[in-house]
C-alpha positions as CSV (number, residue, x, y, z in Angstrom):
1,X,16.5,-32.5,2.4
2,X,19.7,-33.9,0.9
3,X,21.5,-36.6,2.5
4,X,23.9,-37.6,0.2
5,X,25.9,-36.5,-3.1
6,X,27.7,-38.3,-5.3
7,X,30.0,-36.7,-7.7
8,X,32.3,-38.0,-10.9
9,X,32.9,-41.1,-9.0
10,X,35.2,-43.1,-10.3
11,X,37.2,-46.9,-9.3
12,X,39.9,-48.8,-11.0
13,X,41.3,-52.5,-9.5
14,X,44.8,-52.9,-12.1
15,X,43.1,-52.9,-15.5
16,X,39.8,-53.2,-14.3
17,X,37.6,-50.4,-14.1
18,X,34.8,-51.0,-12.4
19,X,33.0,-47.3,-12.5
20,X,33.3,-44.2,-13.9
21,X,32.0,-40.7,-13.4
22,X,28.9,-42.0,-11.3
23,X,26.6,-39.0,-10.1
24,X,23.5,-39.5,-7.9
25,X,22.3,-38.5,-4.7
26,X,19.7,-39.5,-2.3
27,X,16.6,-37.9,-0.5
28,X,15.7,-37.9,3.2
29,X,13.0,-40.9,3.7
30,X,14.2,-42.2,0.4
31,X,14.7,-45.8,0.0
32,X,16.8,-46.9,-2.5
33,X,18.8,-50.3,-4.2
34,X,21.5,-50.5,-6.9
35,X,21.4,-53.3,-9.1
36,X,24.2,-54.6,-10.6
37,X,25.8,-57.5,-12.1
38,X,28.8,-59.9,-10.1
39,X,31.9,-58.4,-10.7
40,X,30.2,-54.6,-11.1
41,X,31.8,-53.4,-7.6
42,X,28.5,-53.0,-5.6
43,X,30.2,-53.6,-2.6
44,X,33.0,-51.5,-3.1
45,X,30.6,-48.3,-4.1
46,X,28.9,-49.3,-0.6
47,X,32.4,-49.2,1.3
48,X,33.6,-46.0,-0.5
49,X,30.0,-44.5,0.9
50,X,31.0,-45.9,4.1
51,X,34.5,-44.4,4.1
52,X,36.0,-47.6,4.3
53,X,37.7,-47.5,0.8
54,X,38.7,-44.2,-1.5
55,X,37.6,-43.6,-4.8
56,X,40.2,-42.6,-7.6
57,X,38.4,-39.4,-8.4
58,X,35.5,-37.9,-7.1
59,X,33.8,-37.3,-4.2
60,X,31.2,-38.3,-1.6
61,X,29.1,-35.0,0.4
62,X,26.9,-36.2,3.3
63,X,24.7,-33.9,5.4
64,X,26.8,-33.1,8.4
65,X,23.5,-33.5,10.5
66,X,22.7,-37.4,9.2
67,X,24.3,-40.3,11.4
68,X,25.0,-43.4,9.0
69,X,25.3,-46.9,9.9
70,X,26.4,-49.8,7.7
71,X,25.7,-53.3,7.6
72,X,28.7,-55.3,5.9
73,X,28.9,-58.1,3.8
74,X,30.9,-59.6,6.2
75,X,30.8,-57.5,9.3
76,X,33.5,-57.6,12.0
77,X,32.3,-58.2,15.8
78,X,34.1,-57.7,19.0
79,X,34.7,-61.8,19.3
80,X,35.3,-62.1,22.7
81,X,32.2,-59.7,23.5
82,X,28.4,-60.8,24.5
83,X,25.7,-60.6,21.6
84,X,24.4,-57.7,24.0
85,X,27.9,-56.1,24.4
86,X,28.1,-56.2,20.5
87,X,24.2,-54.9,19.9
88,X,25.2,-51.7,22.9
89,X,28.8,-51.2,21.0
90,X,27.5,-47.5,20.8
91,X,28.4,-44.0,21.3
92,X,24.6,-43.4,21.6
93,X,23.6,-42.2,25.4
94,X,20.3,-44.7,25.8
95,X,23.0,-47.5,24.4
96,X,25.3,-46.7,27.5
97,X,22.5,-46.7,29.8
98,X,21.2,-50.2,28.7
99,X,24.4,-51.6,28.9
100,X,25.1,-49.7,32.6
101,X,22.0,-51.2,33.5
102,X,22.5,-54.9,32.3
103,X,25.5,-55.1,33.8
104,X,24.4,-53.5,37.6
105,X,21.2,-56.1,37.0
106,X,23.6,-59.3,36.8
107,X,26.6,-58.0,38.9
108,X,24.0,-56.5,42.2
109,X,25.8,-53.1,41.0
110,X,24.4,-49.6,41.8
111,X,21.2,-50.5,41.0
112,X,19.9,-46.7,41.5
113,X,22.5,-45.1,39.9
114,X,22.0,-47.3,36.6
115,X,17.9,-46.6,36.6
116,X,18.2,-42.9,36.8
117,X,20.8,-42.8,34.1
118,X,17.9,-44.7,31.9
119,X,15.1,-42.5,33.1
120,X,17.5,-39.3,31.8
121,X,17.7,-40.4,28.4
122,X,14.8,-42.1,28.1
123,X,16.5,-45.8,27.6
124,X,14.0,-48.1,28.7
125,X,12.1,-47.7,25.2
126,X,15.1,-48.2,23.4
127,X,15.9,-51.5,25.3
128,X,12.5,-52.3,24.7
129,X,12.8,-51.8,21.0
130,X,15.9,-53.9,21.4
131,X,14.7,-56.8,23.1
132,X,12.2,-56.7,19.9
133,X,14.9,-57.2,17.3
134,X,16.9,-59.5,19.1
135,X,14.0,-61.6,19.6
136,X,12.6,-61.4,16.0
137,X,15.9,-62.4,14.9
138,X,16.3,-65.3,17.6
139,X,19.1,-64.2,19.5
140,X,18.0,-64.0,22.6
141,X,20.5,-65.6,24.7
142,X,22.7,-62.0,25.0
143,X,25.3,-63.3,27.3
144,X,26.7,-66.1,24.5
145,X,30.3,-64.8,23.1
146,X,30.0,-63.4,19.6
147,X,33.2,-65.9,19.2
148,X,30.8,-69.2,19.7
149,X,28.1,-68.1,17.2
150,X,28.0,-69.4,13.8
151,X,28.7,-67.2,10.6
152,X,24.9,-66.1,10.0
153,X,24.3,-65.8,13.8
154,X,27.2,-63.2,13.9
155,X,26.0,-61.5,10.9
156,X,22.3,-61.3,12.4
157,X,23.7,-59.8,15.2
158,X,25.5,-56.8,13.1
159,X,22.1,-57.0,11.6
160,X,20.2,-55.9,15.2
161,X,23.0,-53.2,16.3
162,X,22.1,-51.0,13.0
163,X,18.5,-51.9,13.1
164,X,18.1,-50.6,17.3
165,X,20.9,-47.9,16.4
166,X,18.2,-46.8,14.1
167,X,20.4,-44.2,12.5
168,X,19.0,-41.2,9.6
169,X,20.6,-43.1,7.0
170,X,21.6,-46.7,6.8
171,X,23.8,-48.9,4.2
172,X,22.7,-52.2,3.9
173,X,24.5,-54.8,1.9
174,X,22.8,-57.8,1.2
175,X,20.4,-57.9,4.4
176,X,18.4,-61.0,3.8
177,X,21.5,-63.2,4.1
178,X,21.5,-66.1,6.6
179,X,18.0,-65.3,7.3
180,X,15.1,-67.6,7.4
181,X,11.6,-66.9,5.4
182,X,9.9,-65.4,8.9
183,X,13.3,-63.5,9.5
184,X,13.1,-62.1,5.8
185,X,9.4,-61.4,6.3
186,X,10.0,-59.3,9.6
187,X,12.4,-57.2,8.4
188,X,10.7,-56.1,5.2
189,X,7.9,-54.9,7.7
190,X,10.2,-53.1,10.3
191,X,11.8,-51.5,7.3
192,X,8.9,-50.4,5.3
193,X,7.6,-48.9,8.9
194,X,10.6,-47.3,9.1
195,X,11.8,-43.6,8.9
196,X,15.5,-44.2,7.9
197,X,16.6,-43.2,4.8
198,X,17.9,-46.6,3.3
199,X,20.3,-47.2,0.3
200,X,20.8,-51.3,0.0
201,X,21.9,-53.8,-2.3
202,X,19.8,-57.2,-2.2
203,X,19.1,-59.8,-4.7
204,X,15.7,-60.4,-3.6
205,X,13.1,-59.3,-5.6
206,X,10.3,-59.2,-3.2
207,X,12.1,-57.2,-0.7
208,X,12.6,-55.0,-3.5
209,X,9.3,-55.0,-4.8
210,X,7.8,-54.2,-1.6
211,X,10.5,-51.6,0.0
212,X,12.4,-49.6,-3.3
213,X,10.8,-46.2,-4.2
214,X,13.8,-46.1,-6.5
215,X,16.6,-48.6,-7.8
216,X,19.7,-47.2,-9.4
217,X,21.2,-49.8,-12.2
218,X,24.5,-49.9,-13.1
219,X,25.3,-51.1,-16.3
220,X,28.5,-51.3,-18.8
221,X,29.6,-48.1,-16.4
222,X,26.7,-45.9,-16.8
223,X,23.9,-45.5,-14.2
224,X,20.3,-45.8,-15.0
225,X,17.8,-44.5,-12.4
226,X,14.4,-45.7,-12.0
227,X,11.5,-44.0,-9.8
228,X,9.7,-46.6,-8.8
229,X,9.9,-50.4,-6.9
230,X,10.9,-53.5,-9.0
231,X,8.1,-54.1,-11.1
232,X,8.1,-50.7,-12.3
233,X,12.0,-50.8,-13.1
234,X,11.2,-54.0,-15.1
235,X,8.7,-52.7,-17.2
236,X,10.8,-49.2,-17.9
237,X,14.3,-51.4,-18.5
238,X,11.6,-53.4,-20.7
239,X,11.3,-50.1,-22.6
240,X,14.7,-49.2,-22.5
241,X,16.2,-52.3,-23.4
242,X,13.7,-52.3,-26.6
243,X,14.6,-49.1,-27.7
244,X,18.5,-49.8,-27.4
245,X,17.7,-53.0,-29.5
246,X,15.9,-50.7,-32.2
247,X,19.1,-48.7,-32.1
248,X,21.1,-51.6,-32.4
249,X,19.2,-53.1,-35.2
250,X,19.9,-49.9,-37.6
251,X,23.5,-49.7,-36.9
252,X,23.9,-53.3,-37.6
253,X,22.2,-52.6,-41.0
254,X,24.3,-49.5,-41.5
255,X,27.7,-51.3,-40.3
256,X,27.1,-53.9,-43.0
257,X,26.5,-51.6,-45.7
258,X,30.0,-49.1,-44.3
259,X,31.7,-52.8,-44.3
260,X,31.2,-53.3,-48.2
261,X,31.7,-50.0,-48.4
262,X,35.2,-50.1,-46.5
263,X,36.1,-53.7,-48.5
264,X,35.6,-52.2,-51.9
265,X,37.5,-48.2,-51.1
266,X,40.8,-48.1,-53.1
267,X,43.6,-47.6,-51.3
268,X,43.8,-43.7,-52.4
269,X,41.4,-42.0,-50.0
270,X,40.3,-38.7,-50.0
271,X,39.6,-36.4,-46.7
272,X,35.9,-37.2,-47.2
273,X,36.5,-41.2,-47.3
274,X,38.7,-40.6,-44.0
275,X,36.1,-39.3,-42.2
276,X,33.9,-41.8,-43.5
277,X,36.7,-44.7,-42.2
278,X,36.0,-43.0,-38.7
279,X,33.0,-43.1,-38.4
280,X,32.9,-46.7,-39.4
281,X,35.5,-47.6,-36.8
282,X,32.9,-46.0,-33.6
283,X,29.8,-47.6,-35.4
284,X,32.3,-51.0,-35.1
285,X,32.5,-50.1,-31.5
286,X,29.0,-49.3,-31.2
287,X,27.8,-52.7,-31.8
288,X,30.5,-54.8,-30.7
289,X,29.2,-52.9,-27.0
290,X,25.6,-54.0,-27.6
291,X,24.6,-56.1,-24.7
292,X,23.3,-59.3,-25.5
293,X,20.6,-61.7,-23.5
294,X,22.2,-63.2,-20.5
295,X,21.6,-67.6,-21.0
296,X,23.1,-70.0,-18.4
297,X,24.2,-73.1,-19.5
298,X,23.3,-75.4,-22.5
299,X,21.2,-78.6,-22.6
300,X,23.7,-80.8,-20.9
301,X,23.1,-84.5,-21.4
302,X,21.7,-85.6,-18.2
303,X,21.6,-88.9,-17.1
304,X,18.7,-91.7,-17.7
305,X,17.2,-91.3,-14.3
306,X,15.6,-95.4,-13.3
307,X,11.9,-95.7,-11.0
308,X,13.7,-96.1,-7.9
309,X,15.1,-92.5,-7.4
310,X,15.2,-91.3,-3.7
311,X,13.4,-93.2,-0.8
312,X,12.5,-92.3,3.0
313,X,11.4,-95.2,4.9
314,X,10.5,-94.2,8.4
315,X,13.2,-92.3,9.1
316,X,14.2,-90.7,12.2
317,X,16.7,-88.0,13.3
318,X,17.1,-86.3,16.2
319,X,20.6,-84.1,18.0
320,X,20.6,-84.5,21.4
321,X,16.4,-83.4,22.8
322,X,16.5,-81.4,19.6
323,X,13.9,-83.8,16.7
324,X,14.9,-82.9,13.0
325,X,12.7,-86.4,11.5
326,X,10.0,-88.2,13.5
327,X,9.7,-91.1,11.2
328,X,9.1,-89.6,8.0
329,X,8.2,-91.8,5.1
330,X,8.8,-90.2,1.4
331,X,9.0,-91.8,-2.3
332,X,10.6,-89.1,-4.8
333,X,9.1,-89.6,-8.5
334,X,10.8,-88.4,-11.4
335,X,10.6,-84.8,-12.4
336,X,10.1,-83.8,-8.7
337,X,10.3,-79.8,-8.0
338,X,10.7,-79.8,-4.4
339,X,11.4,-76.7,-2.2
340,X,12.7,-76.9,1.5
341,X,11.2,-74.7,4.3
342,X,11.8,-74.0,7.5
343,X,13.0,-72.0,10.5
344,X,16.8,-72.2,11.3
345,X,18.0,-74.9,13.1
346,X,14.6,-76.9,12.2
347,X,17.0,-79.9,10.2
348,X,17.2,-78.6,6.5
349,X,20.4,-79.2,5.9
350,X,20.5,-82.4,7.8
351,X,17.8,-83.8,5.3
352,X,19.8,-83.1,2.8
353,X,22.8,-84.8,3.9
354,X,20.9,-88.0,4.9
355,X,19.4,-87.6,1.3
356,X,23.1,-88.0,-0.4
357,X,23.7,-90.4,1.9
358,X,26.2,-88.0,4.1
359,X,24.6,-88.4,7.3
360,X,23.0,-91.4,8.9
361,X,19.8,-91.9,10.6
362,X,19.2,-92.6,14.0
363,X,16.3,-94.7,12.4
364,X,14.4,-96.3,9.4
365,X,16.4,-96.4,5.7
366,X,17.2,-94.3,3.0
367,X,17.4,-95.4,0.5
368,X,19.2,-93.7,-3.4
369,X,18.8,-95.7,-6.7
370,X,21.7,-96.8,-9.1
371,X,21.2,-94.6,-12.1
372,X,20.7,-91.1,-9.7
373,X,23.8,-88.9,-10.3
374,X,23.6,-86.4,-7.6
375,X,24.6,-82.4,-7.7
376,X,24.7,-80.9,-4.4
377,X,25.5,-77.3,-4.2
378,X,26.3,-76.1,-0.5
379,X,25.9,-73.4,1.3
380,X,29.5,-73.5,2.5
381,X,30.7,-75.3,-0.1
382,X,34.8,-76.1,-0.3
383,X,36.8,-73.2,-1.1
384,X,38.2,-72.6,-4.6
385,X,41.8,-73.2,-4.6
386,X,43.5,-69.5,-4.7
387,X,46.7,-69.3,-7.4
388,X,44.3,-71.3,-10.0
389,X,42.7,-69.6,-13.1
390,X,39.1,-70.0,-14.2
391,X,40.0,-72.3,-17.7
392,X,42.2,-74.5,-15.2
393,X,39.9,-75.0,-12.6
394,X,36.7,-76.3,-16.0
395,X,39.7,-78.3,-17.4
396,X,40.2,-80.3,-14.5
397,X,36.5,-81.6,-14.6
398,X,36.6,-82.0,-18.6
399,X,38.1,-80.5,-21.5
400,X,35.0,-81.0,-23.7
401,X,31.4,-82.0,-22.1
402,X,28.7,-83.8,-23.6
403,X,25.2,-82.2,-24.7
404,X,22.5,-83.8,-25.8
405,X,22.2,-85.3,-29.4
406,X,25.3,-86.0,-29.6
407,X,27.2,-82.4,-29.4
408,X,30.0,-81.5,-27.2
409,X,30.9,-78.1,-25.6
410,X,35.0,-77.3,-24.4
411,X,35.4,-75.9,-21.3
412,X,36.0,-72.4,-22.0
413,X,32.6,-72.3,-24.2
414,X,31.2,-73.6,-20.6
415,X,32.6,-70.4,-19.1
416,X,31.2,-68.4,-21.2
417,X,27.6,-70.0,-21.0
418,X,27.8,-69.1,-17.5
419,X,28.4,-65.8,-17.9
420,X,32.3,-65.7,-17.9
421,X,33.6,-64.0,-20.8
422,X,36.8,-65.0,-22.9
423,X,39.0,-61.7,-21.2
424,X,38.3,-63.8,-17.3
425,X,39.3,-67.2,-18.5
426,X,42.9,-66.5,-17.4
427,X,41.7,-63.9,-14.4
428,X,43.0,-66.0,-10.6
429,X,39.9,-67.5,-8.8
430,X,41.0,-65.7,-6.1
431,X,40.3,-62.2,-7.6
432,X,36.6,-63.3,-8.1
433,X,33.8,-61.8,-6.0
434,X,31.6,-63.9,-4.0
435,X,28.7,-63.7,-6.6
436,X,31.0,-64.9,-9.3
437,X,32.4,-67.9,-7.2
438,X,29.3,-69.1,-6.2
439,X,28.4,-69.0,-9.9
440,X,31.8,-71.0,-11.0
441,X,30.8,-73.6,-8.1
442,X,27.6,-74.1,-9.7
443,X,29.1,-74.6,-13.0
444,X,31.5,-77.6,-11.5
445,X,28.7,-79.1,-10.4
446,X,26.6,-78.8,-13.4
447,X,29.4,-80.4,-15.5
448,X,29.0,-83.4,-14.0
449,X,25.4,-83.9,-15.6
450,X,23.4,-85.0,-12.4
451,X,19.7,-86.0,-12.2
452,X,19.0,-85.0,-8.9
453,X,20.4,-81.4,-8.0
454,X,19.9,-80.3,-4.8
455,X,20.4,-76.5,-4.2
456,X,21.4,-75.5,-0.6
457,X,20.8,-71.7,-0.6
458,X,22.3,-71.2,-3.9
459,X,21.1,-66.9,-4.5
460,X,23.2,-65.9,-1.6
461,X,25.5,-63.8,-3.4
462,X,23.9,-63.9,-7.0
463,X,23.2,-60.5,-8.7
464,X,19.5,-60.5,-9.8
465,X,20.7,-61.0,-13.7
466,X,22.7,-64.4,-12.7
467,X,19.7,-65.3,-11.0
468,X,16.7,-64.4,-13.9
469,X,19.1,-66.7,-16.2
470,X,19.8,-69.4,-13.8
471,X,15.9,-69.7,-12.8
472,X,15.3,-70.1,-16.8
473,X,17.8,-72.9,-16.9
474,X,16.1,-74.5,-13.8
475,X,12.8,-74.3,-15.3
476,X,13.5,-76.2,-18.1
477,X,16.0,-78.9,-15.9
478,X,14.3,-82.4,-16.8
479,X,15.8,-83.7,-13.7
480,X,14.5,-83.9,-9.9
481,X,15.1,-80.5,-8.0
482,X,15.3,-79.9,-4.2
483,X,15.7,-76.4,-3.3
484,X,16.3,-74.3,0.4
485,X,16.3,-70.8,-0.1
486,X,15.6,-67.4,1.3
487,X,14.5,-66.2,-1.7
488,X,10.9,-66.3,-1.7
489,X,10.6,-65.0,-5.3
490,X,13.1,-68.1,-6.5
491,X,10.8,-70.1,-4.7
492,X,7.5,-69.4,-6.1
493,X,8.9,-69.4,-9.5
494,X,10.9,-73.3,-9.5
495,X,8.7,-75.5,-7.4
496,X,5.6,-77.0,-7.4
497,X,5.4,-78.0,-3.3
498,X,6.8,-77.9,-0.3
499,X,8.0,-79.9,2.6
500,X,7.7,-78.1,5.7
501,X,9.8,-78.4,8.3
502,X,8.3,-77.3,12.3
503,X,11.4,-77.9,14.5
504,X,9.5,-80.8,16.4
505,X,10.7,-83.7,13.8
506,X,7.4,-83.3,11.5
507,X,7.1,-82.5,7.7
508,X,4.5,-81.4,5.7
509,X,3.9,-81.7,2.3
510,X,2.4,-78.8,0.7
511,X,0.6,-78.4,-2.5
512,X,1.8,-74.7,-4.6
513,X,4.1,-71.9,-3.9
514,X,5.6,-70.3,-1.1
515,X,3.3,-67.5,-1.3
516,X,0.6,-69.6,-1.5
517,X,1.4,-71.3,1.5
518,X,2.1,-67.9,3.5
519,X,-1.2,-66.9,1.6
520,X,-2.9,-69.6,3.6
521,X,-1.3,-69.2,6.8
522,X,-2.6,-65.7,7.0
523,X,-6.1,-66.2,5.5
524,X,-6.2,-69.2,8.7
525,X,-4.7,-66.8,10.9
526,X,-7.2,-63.8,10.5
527,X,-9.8,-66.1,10.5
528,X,-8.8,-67.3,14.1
529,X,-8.3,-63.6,15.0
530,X,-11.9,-62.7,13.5
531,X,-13.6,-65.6,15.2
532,X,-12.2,-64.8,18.8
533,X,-12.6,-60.9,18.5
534,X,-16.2,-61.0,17.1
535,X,-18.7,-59.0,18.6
536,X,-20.7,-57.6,16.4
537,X,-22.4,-58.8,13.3
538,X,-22.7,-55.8,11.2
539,X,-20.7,-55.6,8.1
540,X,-19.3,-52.3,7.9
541,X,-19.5,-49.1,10.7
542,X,-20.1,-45.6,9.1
543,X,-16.4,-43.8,9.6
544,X,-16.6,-40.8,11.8
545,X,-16.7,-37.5,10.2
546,X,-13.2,-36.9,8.5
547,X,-12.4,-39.9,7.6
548,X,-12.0,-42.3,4.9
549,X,-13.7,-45.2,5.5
550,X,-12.3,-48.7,7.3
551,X,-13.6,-52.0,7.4
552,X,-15.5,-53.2,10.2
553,X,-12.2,-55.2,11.3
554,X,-10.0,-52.0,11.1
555,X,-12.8,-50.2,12.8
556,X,-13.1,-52.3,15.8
557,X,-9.3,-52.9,16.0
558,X,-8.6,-48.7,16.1
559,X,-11.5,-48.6,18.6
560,X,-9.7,-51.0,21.6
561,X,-6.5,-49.5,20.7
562,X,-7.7,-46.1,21.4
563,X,-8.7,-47.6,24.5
564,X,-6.2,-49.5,25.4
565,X,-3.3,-46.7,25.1
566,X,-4.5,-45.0,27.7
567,X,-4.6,-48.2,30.0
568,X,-1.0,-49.0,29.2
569,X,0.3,-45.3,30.1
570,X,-0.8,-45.4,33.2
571,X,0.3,-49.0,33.5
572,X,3.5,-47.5,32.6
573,X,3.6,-44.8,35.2
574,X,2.6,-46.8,37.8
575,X,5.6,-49.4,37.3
576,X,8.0,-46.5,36.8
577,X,7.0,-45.2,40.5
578,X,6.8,-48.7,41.6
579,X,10.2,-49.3,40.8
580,X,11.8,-46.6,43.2
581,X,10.2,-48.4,46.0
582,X,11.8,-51.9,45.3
583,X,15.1,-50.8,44.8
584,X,16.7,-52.9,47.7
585,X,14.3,-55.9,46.8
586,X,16.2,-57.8,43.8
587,X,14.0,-60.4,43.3
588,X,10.9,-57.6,43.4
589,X,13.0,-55.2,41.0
590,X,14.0,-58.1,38.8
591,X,9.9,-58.9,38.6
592,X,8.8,-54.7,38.2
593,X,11.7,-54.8,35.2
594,X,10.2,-57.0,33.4
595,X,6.4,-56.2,33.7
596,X,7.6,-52.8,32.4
597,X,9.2,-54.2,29.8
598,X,6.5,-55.9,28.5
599,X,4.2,-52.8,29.0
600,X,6.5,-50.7,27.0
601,X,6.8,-53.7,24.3
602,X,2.7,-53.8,23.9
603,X,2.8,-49.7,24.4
604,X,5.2,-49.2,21.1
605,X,3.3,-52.0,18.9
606,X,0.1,-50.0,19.5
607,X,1.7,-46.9,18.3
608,X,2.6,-48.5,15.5
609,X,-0.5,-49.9,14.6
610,X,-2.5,-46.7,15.0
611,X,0.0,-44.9,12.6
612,X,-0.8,-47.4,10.4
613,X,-4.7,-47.0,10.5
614,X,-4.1,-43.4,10.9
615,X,-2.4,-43.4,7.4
616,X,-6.0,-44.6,5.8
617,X,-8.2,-41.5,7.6
């Protein structure tokens, strides 16, 4: 079934055409990402989808039947609404009856009235479902004012709404934002579970890898579809790209020859040697439209980086009962590639601050040498000033910067290392996306030449070209490197261990990749599950007629659940009926609420997990 069309779409900002006569549409179950670089209007195609924003020409056909939901860049809450207010912000029926509910809970309102509205549309599995996501994305004190959260706490919540709305199809732009590795981790799972129909935009590459059955590219205005995840639209753009290059190659060889030709014509031309000047003037075109290899920055002469570099002596931190360092001891040695993990709110960005020297310790010494020249890139770093141009804003760090051996690069050659070309050098900061500000905030503090960057979520925001070319740059940075990011896939490919960061004032220090690490953590985790669920030794049980076969693990695990289900029905059932009898007993009710709660909550997961294994038979 078709769920969406798009026809001849087309956007202009002033000069600035962003698309033109785009045409695709999308499939129920389908789940799709366009990639595209900074600047492309990603987010504008997603708002025109939305309805938030018209196109110039063209149109956009949903199925009248599909309900779709959007998660924004920058989503606006009700403020001075709870988290749970926000989440219910529905016209769905089981979203009214939560809220009913929650509010006759806390305010001893019609109790009675507020359960049978949840028994007629069949709420109390929805709230269970939402409890879920608000707990997997650790916001679970629901009363808190949208207005007191924090920028990535708000957008987390916008986050849960559409994920318990659970709508047909669902707009997602840039989910992974302002969540944490185990955040990121969770959602790729609930979505790939999912039955929505999902077109997103995202940056990271194992979210795409492991969700995408399609990605749409788009590209100097045209749209390039691939059927398949990420790796497969590497390998085919691969293919394309070498084609295109063929291509390229011939016309440069034929443009060189029509140049001589054109150079050496007398000025008396015949019908025949005007056609020829034609078609000389679209080859010109032709290859002055070839795309070139995207490369992010020269060798900039880096500073002589001295033995003492960056020390942690003991070092404690703590806010208020919350421990961020425990007396943590650390030498950094030159060359370090360092990445910083961690759930939110375990101290990353405090370490960082105490490691340029912006924040003290409660105790011990830090401790930076005299040669290190530190580049720290924020996550909210200061605000460009608006009414500048690109050139002014380079020139005010340095008209000409030096590279190594000697050479020296001007500021608008900077610009255009970083992926800036000459027709934006005079374009207002302010009319920048947020990719390509982030990217001019890097360059700033690249200019400066430091030996010890530290990266504070710097792929927020990047397009997945900006961040290919800026991970090639990093590999090849002779300096120390401290990174925090999301981005597992940025991760895996820059450092070489970890320090890991528990939320009780401990660090680890981890040999290898992210993946690696989360390798390990599952290997030690099944092992546990293996050891304690153990009860018989044989290596594999013969799969009942019909099936494919499982592993002894699956085997056993389908077994208790099909056992289990049952149990938890009539657990269900029993609560349900329980329920009616307590109704003028609050604290009773309060205690029956929750054990059905947590019945429904084990119910659903078993479900789940028998689809799954149901899947393999």
């Amino acid at each position: 079934m078709n769920y969406l069309s798009v026809e001849n779409l087309s956007k202009r900002y002033g000069i600035r055409q962003l698309f033109e006569n785009l045409n695709f549409g999308i499939e129920k179950g389908q789940k799709v990402a366009l990639l595209a670089r900074n600047g492309s209007g990603k987010t504008t195609l997603m708002n025109i989808l939305f309805g938030k924003e018209s196109p110039d020409e063209g149109r956009v056909i949903y199925n009248k039947e599909v309900r779709v939901a959007y998660l924004e860049q920058n989503p606006q809450l009700h403020l001075n609404k709870s988290i749970l207010e926000n989440v219910l912000a529905s016209s769905n029926a089981m979203s009214k009856a939560i809220a009913e509910y929650e509010v006759a809970l806390q305010n001893n309102g019609d109790l009675e009235k507020a359960m049978n509205s949840m028994d007629a549309t069949g709420a109390w599995e929805y709230e269970s479902k939402m409890k879920q996501v608000l707990g997997a994305l650790e916001l679970q004190d629901w009363n808190k004012l949208a207005g007191q959260l924090s920028g990535g706490q708000q957008r987390r919540v916008a986050l849960a709404k559409v994920l318990v709305e659970e709508p047909d199809f669902l707009l997602l732009d840039e989910p992974t934002n302002h969540l944490d590795l185990d955040m990121i981790e969770w959602l790729e799972n609930f979505l790939t579970r999912s039955h929505m129909t999902l077109f997103m935009i995202t940056h990271d590459r194992y979210f795409l890898e492991n969700i995408t059955d399609e990605i749409l590219e788009l590209e100097n205005g045209q749209l390039y579809k691939y059927k398949g995840n990420f790796s497969y639209y590497l390998e085919k753009k691969a293919e394309r790209e070498t084609l295109e290059q063929a291509t390229h190659d011939k016309q440069m060889n034929l443009f060189r020859r029509e140049l001589v030709w054109a150079r050496t014509m007398p000025r008396a031309r015949t019908v025949k040697s005007k056609s020829r000047m034609d078609r000389f003037q679209e080859l010109k075109e032709n290859v002055r439209k070839s795309p070139e290899a995207q490369e992010l920055a020269p060798e900039i002469n880096m500073s002589r980086l001295g033995s003492k570099i960056v020390e942690f002596h003991r070092v404690k931190k703590h806010w208020g009962e919350k421990k961020v360092l425990n007396g943590w001891d650390y030498v950094f040695k030159t060359g370090e590639r360092v990445g910083l993990v961690g759930p939110n709110g375990a101290g990353k960005t405090t370490l960082l601050k105490m490691m340029t020297l912006n924040e003290e310790p409660d105790g011990g010494k830090v401790i930076v040498g005299d040669t290190v020249v530190m580049g720290y890139y924020r996550q909210n770093m200061e605000d460009l000033k608006d009414g500048q141009r690109l050139i002014e804003v380079v020139r005010d760090i340095a008209e000409f910067i030096p590279l190594t051996k000697g050479r020296t690069i001007t500021a608008a050659q900077m610009l255009e290392k970083f992926l800036f070309p000459k027709p934006m050098h005079f374009q207002l900061v302010d009319s920048l996306s947020g990719g390509e500000k982030k990217r001019l905030q890097l360059l700033l503090i690249l200019m400066k030449n430091p030996n010890f960057l530290i990266l504070d979520e710097p792929t927020n925001d990047l397009d997945v070209f900006t961040l290919a070319a800026l991970e090639e740059y990093l590999q090849s940075y002779p300096g120390c490197l401290v990174i925090v990011s999301h981005d597992r896939y940025f991760l895996d490919k820059l450092v070489d261990h970890l320090f890991v960061l528990d939320g009780q004032g401990n660090v680890k220090d981890i040999l290898g990749s992210h993946q690696q690490f989360r390798d390990d953590q599952d290997s030690s985790a099944n092992e546990s599950k293996k050891s304690e669920s153990k009860t018989d030794t044989k290596a594999d049980i013969p799969a009942v007629s019909g099936q494919k076969k499982l592993s002894f693990k699956e085997k056993y695990e389908w077994d208790q659940i099909e056992k289990r289900m049952p149990e938890l029905e009539t657990m269900k059932q029993q609560l349900s009926e329980k329920l009616n009898t307590v109704l003028d007993k609050h604290d009773q009710l309060m205690q029956v609420s929750d054990e059905l709660a947590k019945v429904i909550a084990e119910l659903n997961a078993m479900e789940l997990r028998w689809l799954e294994l149901s899947e393999k038979i």
